[in-house]
KOLSERO-161861 format. One record per residue (C-alpha): x negated, y negated, z negated; residue in three letters. Coordinates in pm, whole numbers, always signed. Last residue first. Example, Ala and Ser with C-alpha at 12.3 -4.5 7.8 and 13.67 -1.06 7.14 Angstrom:
REC     xx     yy     zz residu
REC  -1367   +106   -714    Ser
REC  -1230   +450   -780    Ala
This chain:
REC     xx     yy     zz residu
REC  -9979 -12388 -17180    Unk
REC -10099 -12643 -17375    Unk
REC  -9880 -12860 -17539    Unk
REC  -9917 -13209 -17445    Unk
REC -10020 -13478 -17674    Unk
REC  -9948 -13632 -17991    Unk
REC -10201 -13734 -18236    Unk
REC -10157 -13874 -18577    Unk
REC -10364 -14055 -18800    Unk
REC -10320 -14065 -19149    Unk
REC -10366 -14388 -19411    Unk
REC -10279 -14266 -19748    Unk
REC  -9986 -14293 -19956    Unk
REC -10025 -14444 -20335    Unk
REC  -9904 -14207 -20608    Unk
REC -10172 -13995 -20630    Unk
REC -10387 -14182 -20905    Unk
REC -10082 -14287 -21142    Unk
REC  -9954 -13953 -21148    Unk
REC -10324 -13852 -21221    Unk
REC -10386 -14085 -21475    Unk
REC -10079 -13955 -21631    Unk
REC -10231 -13609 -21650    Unk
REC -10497 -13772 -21797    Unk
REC -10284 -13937 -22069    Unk
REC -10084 -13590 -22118    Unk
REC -10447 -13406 -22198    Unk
REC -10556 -13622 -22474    Unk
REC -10220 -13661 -22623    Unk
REC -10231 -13299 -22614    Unk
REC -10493 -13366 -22941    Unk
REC -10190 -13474 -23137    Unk
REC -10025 -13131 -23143    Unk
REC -10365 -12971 -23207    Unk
REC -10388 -13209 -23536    Unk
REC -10070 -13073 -23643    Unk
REC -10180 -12719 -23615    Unk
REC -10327 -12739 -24004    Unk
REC  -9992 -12781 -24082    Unk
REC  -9968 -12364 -24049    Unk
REC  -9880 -12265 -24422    Unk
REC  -9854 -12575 -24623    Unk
REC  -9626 -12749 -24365    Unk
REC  -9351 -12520 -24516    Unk
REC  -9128 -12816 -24577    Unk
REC  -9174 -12911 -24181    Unk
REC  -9474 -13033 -23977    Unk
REC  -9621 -12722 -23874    Unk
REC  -9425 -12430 -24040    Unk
REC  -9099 -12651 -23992    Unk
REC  -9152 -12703 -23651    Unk
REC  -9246 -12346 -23553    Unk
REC  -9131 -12370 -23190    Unk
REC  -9306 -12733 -23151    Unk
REC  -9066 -13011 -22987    Unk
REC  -9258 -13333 -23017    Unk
REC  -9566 -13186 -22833    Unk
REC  -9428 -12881 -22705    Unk
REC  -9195 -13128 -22491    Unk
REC  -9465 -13375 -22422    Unk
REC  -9701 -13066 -22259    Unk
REC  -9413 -12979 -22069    Unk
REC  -9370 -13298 -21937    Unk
REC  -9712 -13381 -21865    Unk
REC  -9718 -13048 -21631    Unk
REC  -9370 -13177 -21499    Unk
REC  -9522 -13416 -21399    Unk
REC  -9842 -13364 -21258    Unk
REC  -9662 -13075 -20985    Unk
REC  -9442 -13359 -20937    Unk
REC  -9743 -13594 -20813    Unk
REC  -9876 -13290 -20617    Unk
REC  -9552 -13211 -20430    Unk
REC  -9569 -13603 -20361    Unk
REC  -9939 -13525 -20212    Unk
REC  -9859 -13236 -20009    Unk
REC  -9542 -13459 -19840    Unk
REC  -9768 -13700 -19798    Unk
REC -10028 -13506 -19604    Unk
REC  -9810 -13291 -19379    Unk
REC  -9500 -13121 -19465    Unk
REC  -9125 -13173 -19364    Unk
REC  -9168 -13459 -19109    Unk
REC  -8860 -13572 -18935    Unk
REC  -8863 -13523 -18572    Unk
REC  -8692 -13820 -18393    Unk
REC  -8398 -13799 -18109    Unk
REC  -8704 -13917 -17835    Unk
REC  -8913 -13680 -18000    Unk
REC  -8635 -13356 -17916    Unk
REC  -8588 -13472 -17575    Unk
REC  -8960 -13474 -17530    Unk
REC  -8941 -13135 -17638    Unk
REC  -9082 -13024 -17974    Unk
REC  -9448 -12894 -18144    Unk
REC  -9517 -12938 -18516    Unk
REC  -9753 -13025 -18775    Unk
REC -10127 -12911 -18610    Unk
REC -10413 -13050 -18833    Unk
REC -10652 -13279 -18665    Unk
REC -10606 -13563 -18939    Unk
REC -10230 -13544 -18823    Unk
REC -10162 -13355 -18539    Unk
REC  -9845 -13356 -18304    Unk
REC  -9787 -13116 -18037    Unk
REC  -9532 -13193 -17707    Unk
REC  -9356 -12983 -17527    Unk
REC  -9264 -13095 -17157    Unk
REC  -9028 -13347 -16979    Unk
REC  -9224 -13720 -16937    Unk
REC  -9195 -13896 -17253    Unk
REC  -9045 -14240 -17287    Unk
REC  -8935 -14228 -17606    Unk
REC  -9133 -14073 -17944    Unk
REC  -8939 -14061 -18275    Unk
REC  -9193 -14003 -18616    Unk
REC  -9029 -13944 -18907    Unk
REC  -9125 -13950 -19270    Unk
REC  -8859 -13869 -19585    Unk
REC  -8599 -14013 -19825    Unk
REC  -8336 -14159 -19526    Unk
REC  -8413 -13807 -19332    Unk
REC  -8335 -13550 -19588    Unk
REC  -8558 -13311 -19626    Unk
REC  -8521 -12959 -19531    Unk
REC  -8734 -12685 -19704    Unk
REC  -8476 -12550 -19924    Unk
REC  -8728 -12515 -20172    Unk
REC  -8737 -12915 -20185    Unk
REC  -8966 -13085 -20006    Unk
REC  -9100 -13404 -20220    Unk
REC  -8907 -13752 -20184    Unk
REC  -9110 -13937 -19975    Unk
REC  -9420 -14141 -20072    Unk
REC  -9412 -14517 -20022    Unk
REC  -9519 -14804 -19797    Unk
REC  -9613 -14520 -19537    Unk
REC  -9943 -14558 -19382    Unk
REC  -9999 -14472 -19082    Unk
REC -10200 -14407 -18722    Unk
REC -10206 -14373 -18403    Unk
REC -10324 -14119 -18093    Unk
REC -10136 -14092 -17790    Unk
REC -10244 -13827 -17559    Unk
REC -10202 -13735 -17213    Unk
REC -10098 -14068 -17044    Unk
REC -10293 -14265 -17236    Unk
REC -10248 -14500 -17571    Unk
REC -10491 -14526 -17792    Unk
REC -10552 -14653 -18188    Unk
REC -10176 -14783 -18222    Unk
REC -10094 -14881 -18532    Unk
REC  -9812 -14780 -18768    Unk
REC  -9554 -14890 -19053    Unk
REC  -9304 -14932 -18818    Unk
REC  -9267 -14981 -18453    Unk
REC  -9547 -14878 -18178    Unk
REC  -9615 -14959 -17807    Unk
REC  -9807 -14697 -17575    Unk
REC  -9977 -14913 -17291    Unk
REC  -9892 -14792 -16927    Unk
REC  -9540 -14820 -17052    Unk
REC  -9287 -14531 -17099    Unk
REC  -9487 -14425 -17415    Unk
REC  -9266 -14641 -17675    Unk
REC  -9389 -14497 -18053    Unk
REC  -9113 -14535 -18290    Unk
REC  -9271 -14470 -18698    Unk
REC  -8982 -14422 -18939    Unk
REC  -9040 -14442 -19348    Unk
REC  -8786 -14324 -19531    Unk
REC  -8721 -14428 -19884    Unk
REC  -8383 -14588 -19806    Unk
REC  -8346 -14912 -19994    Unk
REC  -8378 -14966 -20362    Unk
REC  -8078 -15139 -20544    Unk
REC  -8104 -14963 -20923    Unk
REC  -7828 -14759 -20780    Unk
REC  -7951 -14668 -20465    Unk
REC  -8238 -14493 -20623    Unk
REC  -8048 -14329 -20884    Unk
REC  -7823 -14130 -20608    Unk
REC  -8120 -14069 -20404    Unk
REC  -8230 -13890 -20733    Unk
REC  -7937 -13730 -20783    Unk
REC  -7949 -13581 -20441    Unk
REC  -8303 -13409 -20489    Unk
REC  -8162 -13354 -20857    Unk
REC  -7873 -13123 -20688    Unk
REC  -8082 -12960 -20414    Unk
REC  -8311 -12754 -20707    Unk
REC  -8003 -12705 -20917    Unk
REC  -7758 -12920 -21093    Unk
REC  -7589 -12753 -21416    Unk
REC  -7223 -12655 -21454    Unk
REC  -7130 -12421 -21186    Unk
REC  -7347 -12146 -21389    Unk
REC  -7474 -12039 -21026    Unk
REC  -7689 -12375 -21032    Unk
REC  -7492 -12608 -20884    Unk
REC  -7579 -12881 -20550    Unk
REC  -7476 -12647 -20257    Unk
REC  -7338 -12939 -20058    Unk
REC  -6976 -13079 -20043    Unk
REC  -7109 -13406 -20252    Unk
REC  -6859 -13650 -20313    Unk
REC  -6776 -13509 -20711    Unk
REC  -7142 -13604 -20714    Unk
REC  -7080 -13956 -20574    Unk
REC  -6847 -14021 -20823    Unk
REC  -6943 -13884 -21130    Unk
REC  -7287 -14035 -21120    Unk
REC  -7202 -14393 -21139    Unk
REC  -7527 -14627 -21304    Unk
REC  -7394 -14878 -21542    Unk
REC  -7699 -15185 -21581    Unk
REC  -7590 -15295 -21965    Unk
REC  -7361 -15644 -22024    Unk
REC  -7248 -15453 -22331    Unk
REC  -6837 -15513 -22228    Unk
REC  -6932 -15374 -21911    Unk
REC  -7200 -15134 -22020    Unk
REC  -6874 -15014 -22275    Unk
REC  -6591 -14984 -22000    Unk
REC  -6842 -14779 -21751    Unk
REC  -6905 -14555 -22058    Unk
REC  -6570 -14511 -22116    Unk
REC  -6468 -14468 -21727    Unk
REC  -6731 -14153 -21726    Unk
REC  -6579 -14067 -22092    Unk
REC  -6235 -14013 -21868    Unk
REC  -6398 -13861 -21560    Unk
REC  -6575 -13596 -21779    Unk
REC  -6232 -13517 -21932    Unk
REC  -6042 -13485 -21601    Unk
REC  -6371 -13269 -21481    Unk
REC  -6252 -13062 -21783    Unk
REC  -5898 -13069 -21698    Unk
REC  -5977 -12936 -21357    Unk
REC  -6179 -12677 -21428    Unk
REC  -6022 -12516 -21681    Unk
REC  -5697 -12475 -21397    Unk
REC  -5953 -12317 -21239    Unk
REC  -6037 -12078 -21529    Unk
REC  -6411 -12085 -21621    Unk
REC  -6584 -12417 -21628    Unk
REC  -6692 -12436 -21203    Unk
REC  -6807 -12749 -21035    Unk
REC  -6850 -12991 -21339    Unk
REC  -6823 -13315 -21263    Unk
REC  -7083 -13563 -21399    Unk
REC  -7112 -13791 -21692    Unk
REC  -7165 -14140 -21674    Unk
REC  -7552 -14284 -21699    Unk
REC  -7654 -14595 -21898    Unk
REC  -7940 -14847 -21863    Unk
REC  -8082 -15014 -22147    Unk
REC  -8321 -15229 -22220    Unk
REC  -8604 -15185 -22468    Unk
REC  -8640 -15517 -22787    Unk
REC  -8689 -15219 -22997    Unk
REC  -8343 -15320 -23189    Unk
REC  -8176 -15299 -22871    Unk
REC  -8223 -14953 -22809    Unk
REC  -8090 -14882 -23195    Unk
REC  -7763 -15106 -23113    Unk
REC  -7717 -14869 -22783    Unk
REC  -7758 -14583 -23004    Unk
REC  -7472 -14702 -23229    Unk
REC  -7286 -14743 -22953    Unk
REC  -7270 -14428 -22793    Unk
REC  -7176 -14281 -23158    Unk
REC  -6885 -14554 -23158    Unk
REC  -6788 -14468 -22833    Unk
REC  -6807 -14048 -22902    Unk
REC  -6600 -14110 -23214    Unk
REC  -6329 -14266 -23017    Unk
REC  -6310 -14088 -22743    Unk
REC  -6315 -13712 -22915    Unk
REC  -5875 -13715 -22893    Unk
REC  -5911 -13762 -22536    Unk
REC  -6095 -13438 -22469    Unk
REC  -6293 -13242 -22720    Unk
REC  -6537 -13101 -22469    Unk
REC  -6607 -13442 -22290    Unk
REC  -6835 -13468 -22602    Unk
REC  -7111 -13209 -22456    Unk
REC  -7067 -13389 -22119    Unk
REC  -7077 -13741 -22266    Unk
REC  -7445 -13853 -22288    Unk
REC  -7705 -14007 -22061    Unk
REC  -7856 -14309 -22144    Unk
REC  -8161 -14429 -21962    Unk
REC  -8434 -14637 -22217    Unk
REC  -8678 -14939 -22088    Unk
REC  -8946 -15064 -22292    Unk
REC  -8954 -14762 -22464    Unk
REC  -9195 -14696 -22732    Unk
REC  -9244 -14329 -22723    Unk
REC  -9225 -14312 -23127    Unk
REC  -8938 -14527 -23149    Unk
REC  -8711 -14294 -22984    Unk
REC  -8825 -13980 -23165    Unk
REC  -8803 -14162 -23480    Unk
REC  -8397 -14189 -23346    Unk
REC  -8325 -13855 -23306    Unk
REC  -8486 -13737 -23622    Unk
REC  -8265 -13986 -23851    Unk
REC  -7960 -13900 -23645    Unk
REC  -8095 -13505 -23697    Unk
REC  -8179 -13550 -24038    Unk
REC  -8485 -13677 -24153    Unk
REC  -8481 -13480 -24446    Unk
REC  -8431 -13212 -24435    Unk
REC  -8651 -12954 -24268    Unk
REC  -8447 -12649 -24120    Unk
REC  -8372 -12811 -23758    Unk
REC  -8112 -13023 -23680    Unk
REC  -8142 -13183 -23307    Unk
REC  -7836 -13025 -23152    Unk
REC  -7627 -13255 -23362    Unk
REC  -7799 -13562 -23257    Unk
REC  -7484 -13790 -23331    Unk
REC  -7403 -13911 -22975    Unk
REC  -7470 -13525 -22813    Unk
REC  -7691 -13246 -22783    Unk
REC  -7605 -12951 -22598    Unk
REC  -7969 -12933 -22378    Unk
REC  -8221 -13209 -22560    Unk
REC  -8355 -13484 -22334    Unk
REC  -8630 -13668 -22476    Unk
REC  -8809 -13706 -22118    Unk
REC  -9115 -13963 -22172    Unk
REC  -9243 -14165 -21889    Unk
REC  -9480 -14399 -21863    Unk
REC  -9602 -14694 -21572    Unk
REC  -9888 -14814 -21413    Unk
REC  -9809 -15004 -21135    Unk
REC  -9952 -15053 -20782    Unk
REC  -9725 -14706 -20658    Unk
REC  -9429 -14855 -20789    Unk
REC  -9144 -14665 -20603    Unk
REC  -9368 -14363 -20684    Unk
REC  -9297 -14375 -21064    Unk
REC  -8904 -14453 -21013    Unk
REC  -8831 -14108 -20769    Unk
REC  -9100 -13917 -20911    Unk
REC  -8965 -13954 -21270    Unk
REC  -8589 -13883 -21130    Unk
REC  -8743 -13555 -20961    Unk
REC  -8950 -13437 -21189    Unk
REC  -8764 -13080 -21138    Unk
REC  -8838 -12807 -21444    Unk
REC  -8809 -13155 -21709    Unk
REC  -8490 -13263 -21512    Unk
REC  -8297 -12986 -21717    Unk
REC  -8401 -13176 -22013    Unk
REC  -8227 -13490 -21852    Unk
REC  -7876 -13294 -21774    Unk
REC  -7857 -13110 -22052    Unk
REC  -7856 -13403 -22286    Unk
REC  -7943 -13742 -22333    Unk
REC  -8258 -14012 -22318    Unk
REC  -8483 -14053 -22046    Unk
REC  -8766 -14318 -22194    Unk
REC  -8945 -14547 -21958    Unk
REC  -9243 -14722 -22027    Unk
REC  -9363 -15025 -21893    Unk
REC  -9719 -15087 -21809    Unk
REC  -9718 -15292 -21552    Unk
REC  -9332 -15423 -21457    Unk
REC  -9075 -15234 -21361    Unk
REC  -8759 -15341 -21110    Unk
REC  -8365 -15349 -21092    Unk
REC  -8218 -15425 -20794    Unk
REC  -7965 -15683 -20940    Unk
REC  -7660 -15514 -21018    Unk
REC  -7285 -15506 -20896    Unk
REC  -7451 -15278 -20580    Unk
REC  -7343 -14924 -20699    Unk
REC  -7022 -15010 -20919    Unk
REC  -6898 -15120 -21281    Unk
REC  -6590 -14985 -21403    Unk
REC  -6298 -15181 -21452    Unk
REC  -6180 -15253 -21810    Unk
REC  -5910 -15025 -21880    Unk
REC  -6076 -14862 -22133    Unk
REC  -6142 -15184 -22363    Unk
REC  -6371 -14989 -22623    Unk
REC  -6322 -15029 -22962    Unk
REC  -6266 -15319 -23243    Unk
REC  -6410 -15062 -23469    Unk
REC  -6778 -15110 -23375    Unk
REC  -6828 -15403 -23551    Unk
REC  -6723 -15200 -23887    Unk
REC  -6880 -14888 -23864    Unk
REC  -7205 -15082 -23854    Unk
REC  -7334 -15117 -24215    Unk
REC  -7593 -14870 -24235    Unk
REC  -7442 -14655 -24499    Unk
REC  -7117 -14628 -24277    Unk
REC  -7352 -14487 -23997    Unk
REC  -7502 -14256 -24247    Unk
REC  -7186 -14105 -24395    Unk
REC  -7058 -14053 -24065    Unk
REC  -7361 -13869 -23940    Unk
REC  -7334 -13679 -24284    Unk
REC  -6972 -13529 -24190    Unk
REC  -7075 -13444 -23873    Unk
């Protein structure tokens, strides 16, 4: 800690940053934005703690940004780092120099971000009130680095915590996390940066969103955070909703579909969804506003069986298509499986990239015994950018067609 200080009065910016943080400035909410969009070619850097290199098992929050764009090509690098904070502590490593600040932010520069998402404060939440201060300043000082590439910025509060030992432990640490929440809120304000509210729709959620650790998101938890991040940067609803009217001698569609026939025993159309939904989780229930549904009216009581490309998906009641039968696998649920599948390959690939267990033997002060490997670490650049290709590839849904007709008894 005590070089991090050093370093940051070395560079000249202790001083700007001393005026502080107005903490009583009013947080900035979902919808007080623009809807935020990418252009080709950007690249998008997730920058933080636990809570992004936990995304790198998920792909989630990539999924959720990549496949809004299906038309654009567009990076990602995850340089999240689990217990790291402001000051890079959790990035020291045996070589010195760079040292971790100075390590932190070559990793930065060397994804060239055009666009960088901030997520720090749970490690620093730790010390309470009294760690404020320092953890503004530190916040800050990576802001002014973000800048400096010309990237923007968009920063992420903390979240609650859903068990941290003791009850009573519990609460004053989520009343920690809520205070750096309101910090970081205070300094995108002051910043003019895009503030994206985690705390408060997590703290929300009454679902089973924790790994067993209480402290962590599981499987469900980024599936939510995602829809979280989604309506934050001002996207509607990912689902996409075809309603097929059969009570007329000529079926009549609504949504992204087109009917091909229309008879009494069949009804055959097709679709193409603007976007891909949200992949199943393990759970194996998606949520309706991030997935595919298909509602039916007008049926005549029976069972009915939908196909799509001649593949059986699922038989219901008539009463049970006129509600709407949301779609849980079938062709673009396989393929968004298949773009996350991609990414988190990439990412892992990234991550023993700039992350290598024997660091110091490879590119370290003992580089004379196994830096021969640093030309292997480059050559995954070869297998990352087709990877990427793929992402890029998949991401566009397909036409289907769908056939619903009665089941056969």
């Amino acid at each position: 800690m005590l070089k991090t200080k050093l370093f940051l009065l070395a560079s000249g910016i202790i001083g700007t940053l001393l005026a502080g943080t107005c903490l009583d400035l009013p947080a900035q909410r979902l919808g007080g934005y623009p809807s935020l969009e990418f252009n080709q070619h950007e690249r998008i850097l997730f920058l933080g703690s636990s809570l992004f290199e936990n995304e790198l098992e998920k792909g989630y929050l990539e999924f959720a940004i990549s496949s809004r764009w299906p038309d654009k090509e567009l990076a990602f690098r995850n340089l999240g780092w689990v217990g790291d904070n402001v000051f890079a502590e959790a990035r020291s490593t045996f070589t010195t120099p760079p040292s971790p600040y100075q390590q932190l932010f070559q990793q930065i520069r060397s994804t060239n971000p055009t666009h960088v998402l901030i997520a720090y404060g749970g490690v620093e939440s730790q010390k309470g009130k009294a760690g404020l201060s320092e953890f503004t300043k530190g916040l800050e000082v990576i802001i002014d680095s973000v800048d400096a590439l010309g990237a923007q910025t968009t920063l992420l509060s903390t979240i609650p915590v859903k068990l941290a030992g003791s009850a009573e432990n519990t609460v004053t640490q989520n009343e920690n996390l809520k205070l750096y929440a309101d910090a970081i809120a205070s300094i995108a304000s002051k910043r003019k940066k895009r503030y994206v509210d985690l705390y408060t729709p997590i703290a929300e959620n009454a679902s089973d969103i924790y790994l067993d650790n209480g402290i962590h998101l599981n499987d469900a938890g980024y599936y939510y955070l995602a829809q979280v991040l989604e309506q934050s940067f001002g996207w509607p609803p990912r689902e996409s909703k075809v309603t097929v009217n059969a009570s007329r001698s000529a079926a009549r569609i609504a949504g992204p579909g087109k009917i091909i026939s229309g008879r009494e025993d069949k009804i055959v159309f097709s679709m193409q969804e603007p976007i891909l939904p949200l992949p199943p989780t393990d759970s194996g229930k998606p949520d309706a506003k991030a997935s595919v549904s298909v509602q039916v009216t007008g049926l005549k009581n029976g069972f009915y069986t939908l196909t799509e490309n001649g593949r059986q998906l699922v038989t219901a009641s008539a009463a049970d298509w006129a509600k709407g039968i949301v779609l849980d696998h079938g062709i673009s649920q396989e393929q968004a499986a298949q773009v996350c599948e991609y990414i988190v390959k990439k990412n892992e690939l990234f991550f023993q990239q700039y992350r290598p267990l024997n660091r110091t033997y490879i590119l370290g002060f003992r580089a004379y015994e196994q830096g021969r490997h640093k030309q292997g670490l480059k050559d995954m650049d070869i297998i990352i950018t087709w990877l990427e290709g793929q992402i890029n590839l998949h991401r566009k849904p397909v036409v289907k067609t769908y056939e619903l007709s009665p089941l056969k008894g």
